[in-house]
C-alpha positions as CSV (number, residue, x, y, z in Angstrom):
1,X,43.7,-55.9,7.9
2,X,42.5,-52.8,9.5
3,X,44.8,-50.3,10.2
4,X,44.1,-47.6,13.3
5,X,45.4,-44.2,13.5
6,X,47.5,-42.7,16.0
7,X,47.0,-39.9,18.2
8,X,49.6,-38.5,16.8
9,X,48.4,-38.8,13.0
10,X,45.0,-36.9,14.1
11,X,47.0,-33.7,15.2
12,X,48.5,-33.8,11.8
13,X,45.5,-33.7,9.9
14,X,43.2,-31.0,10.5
15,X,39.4,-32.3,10.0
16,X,37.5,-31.3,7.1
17,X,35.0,-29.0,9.5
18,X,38.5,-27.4,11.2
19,X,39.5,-26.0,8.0
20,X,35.9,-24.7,6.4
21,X,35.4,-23.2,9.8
22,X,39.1,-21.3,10.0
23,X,37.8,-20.1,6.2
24,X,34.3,-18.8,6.8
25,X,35.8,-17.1,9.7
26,X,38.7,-15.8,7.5
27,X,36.0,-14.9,4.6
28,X,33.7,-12.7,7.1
29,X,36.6,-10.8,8.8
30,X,38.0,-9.8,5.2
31,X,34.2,-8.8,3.5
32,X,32.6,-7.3,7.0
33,X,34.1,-3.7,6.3
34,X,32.6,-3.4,3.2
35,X,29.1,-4.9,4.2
36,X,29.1,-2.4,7.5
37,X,30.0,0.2,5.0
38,X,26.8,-0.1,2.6
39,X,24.6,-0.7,5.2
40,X,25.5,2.6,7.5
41,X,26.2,4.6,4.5
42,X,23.5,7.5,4.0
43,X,23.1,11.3,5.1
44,X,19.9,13.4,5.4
45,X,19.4,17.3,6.3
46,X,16.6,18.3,9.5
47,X,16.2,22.2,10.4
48,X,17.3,22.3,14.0
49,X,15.0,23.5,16.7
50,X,15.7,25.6,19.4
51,X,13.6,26.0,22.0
52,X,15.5,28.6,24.2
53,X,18.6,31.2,24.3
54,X,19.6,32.9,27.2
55,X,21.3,36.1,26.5
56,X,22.5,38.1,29.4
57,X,22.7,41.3,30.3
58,X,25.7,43.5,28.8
59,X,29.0,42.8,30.8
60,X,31.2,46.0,30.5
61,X,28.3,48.3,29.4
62,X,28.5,52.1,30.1
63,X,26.4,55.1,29.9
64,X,26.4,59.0,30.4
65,X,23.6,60.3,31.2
66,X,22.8,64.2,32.4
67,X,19.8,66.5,32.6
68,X,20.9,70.0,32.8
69,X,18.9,73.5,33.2
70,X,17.9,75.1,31.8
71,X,16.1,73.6,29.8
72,X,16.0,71.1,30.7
73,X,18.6,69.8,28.6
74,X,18.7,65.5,28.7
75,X,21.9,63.9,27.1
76,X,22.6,60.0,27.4
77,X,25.6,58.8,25.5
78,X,26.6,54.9,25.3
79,X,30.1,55.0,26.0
80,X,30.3,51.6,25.6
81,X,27.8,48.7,24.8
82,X,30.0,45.8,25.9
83,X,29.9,42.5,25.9
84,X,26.7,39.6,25.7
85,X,28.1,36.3,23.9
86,X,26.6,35.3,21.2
87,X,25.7,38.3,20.4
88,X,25.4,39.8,16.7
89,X,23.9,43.4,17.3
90,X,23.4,45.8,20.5
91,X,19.6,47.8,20.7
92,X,19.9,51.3,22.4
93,X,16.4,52.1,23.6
94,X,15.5,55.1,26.1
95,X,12.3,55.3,28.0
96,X,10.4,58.4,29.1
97,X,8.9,58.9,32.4
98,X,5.7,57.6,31.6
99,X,7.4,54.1,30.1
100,X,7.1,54.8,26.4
101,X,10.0,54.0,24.4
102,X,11.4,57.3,22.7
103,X,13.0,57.2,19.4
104,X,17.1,57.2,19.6
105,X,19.9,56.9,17.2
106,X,23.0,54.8,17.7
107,X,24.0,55.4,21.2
108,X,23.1,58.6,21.6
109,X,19.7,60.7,22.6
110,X,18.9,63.9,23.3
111,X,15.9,66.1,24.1
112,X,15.1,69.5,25.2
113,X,13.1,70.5,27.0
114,X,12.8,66.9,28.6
115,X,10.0,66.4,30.5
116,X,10.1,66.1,34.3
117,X,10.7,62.8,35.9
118,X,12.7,59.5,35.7
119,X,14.1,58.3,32.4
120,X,15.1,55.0,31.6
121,X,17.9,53.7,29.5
122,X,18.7,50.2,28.7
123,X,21.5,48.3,26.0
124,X,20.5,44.5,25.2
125,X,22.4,42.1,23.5
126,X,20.6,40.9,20.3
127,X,21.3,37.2,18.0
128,X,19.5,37.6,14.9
129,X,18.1,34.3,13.3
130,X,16.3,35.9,10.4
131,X,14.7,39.1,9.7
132,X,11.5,38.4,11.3
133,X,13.2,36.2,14.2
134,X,15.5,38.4,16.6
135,X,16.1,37.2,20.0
136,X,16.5,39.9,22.4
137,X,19.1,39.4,25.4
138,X,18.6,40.7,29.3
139,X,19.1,44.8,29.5
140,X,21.8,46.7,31.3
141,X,20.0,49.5,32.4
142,X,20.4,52.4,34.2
143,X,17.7,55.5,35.5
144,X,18.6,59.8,35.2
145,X,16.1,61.9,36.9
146,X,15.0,65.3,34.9
């Protein structure tokens, strides 16, 4: 005698394939963390490159400057150097009238007897990457005639 199964019997009984299917599923959700995890861990260190800086010129900058006779007697005094972001050091530097940078100290520069003609002053922002790598900023500058 052959017996058949209901349709309600089937839904009972999962099949066989139901229930290793539900487990492999089960089984990769629980492991897939840790797999994802060893395959993505590493690290590694790279210099950075960079190509190009823009520093602008000094926001807030500002200067004194006189000739006086007789003499004549040339005076410029930063009075303030301002602001450039990113900035890690100011440069004073003072030009004569023929364009040659003059020595000056830390904001201030005199001479006497200056020589005739238009001197230039200018304050840049500096960012110093290394001691043989300074990138210079844009100059607030100004002129005082002698």
């Amino acid at each position: 005698m052959r017996r058949t199964r209901s349709t309600a019997d089937v839904a009972k009984t999962p099949a066989s394939g139901r229930v290793a299917a539900i487990l492999a599923a089960a089984a990769i959700l629980v492991f897939a963390p840790g797999i994802a995890q060893a395959a993505f861990n590493g690290s590694d260190n790279a210099q950075m490159n960079v190509g190009t800086l823009n520093l602008p010129a000094p926001t807030g900058a500002s200067v004194t400057a006189t000739c006086t006779s007789p003499g004549p007697v040339l005076l410029i005094t930063v009075t303030s150097y301002g602001n450039v972001p990113r900035a890690t050091s100011y440069e004073f530097t003072v030009l004569d009238p023929n364009g040659t940078a003059v020595p000056a100290a830390a904001g201030t520069y005199t001479t006497s007897p200056a020589a005739k003609g238009k001197w230039t002053y200018q304050i840049r922002g500096l960012y110093t990457v290394s001691s043989t790598n300074v990138w210079k900023g844009q100059p607030f500058q100004g002129t005082v005639r002698c």
